[in-house]
matplotlib code that plots the C-alpha trace (Angstrom):
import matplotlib.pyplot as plt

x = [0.0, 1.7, 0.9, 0.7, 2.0, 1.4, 3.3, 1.2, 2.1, 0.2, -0.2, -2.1, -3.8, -4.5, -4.3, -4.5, -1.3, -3.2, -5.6, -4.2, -5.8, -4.8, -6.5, -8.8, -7.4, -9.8, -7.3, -6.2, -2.9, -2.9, -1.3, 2.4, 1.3, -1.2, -1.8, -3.1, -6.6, -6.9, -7.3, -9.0, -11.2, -10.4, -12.1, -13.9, -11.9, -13.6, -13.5, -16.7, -18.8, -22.0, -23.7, -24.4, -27.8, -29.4, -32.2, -33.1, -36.0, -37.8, -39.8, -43.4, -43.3, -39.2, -37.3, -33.7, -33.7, -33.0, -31.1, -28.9, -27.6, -25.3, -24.4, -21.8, -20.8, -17.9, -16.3, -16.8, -14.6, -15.8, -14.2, -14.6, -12.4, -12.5, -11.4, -12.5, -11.5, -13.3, -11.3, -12.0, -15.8, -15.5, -13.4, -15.4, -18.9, -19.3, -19.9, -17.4, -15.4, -17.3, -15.1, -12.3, -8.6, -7.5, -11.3, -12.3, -16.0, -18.1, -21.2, -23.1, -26.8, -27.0, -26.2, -22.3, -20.9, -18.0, -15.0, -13.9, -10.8, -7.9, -7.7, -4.8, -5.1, -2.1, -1.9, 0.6, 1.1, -0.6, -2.8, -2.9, -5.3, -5.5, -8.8, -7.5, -11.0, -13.2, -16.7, -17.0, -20.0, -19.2, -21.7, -21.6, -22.4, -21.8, -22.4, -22.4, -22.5, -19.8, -18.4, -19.4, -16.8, -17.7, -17.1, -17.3, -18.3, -17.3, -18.1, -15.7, -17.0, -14.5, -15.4, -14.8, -11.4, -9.7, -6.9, -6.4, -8.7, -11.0, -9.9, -6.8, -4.6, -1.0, 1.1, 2.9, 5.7, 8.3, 10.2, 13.9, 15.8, 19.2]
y = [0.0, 3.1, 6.6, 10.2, 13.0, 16.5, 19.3, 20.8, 24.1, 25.7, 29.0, 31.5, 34.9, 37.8, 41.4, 44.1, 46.1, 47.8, 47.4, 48.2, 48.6, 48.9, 48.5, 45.5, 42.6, 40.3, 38.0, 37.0, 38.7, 40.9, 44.3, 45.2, 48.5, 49.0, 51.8, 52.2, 52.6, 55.2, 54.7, 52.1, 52.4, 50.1, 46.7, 47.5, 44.7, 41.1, 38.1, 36.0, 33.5, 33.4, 29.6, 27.5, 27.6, 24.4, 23.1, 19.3, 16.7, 15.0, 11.2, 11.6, 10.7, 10.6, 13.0, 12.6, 13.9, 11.9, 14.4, 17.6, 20.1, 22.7, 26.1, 27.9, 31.4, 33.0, 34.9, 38.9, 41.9, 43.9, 47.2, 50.4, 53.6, 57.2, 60.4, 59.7, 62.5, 63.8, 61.8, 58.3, 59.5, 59.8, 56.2, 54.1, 55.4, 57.3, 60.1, 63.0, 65.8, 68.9, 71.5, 73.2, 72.1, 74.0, 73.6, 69.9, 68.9, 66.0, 65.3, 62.3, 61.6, 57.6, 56.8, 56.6, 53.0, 52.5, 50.2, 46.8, 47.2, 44.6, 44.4, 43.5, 42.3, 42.9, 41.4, 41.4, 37.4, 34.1, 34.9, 37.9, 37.8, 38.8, 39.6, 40.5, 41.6, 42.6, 44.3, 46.9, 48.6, 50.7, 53.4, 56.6, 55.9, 59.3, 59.8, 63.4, 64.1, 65.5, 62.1, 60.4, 60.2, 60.0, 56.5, 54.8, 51.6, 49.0, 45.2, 43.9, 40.9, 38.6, 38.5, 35.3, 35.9, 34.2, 32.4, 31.4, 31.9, 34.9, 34.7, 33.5, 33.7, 33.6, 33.0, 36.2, 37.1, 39.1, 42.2, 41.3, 42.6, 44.9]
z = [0.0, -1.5, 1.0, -0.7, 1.6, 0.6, 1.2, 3.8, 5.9, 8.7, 7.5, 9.9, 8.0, 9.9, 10.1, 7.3, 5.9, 2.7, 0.0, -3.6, -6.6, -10.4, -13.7, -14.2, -15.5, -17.5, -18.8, -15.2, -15.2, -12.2, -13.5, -12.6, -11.3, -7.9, -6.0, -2.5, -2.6, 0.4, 4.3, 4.8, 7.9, 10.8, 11.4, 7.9, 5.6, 5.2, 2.8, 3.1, 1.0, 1.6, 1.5, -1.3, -3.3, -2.3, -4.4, -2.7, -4.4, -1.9, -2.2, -0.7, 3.2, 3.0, 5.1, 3.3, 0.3, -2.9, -4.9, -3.5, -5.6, -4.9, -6.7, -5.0, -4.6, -4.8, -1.9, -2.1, -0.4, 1.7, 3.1, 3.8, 3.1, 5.3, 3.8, 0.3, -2.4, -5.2, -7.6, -5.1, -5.6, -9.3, -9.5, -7.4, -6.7, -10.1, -11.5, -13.1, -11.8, -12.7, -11.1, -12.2, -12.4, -9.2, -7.5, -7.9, -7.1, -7.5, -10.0, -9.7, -11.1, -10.6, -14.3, -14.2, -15.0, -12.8, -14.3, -13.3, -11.0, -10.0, -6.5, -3.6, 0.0, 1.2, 5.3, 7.9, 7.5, 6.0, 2.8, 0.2, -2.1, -5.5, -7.6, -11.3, -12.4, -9.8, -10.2, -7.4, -5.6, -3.8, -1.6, 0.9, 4.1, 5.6, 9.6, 9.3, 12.7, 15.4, 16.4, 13.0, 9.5, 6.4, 4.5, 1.4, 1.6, -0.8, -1.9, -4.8, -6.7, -8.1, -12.0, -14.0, -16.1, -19.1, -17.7, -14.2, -11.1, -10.5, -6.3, -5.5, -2.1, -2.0, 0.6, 1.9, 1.4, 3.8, 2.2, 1.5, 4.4, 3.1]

ax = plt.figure().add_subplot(projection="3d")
ax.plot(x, y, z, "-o")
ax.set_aspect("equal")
plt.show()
């Protein structure tokens, strides 16, 4: 009897460094240039999946179903970011810059398409996670009283791409030390 051992490592993910985004990448090919996306407000950043789609088909007068099928979902982002600028408006929520060059000031009327962006969780250890062609939503939730902040909240699909995976996580990976 012949045993298969695989290469397994306990890898631990936690904590947030940064969020980065660049331009979307369809083909699966995360782009060679990200930026920071902004401050990310604290406790804000998650990656969940919600459960599957069940659909079961019963026999009269059985409990146990006789056929279970399953359509899964793909794990979204979710995060929020504080201090948003015009230009974050105009990127992520919609919309267009409708001031001047030295006086910038946001225009929105609900009819502004907002592009497909590649996406980087960055964390202190275990998992980062790339999303080449995400699909993101993202919405004001301003508190705009004295102790509240104004946010942008955000929920990144992963969109299906043409090579590769649409999600992946990759093990972190430690500056080089000089």
């Amino acid at each position: 009897m012949s045993t298969t051992t695989t290469n397994k490592t306990n890898l631990i993910t936690l904590g947030l460094c940064e969020i980065q985004v660049g331009e979307a990448a369809p083909t699966g090919v995360m782009p060679a240039q990200l930026n920071k996306i902004g401050k990310t407000y604290k406790d804000t950043a998650k990656i969940a999946q919600d459960s599957s789609d069940v659909t079961e088909h019963f026999e009269e007068g059985k409990a146990a179903p006789e056929v279970r099928r399953k359509s899964r979902k793909i794990p979204t982002l979710t995060f929020s970011i504080m201090d948003a600028s015009v230009q974050d408006l105009v990127d992520y929520v919609g919309g267009d810059d409708v001031g001047t060059d030295g006086k910038p000031v946001w225009g929105y009327d609900g009819n502004e398409v907002v592009a497909n962006k590649a996406i980087k969780v960055i964390t202190e250890q275990g998992l980062d996670f790339e999303i080449p062609n995400g699909d993101i939503e993202a919405v004001i939730n301003a508190d705009l009283t004295a102790s509240g902040i104004f946010l942008v909240d955000f929920t990144v699909t992963p969109m299906a791409v043409s090579s590769g995976k649409a999600l992946r996580g990759i093990p972190h990976e430690e500056p080089a030390k000089s």
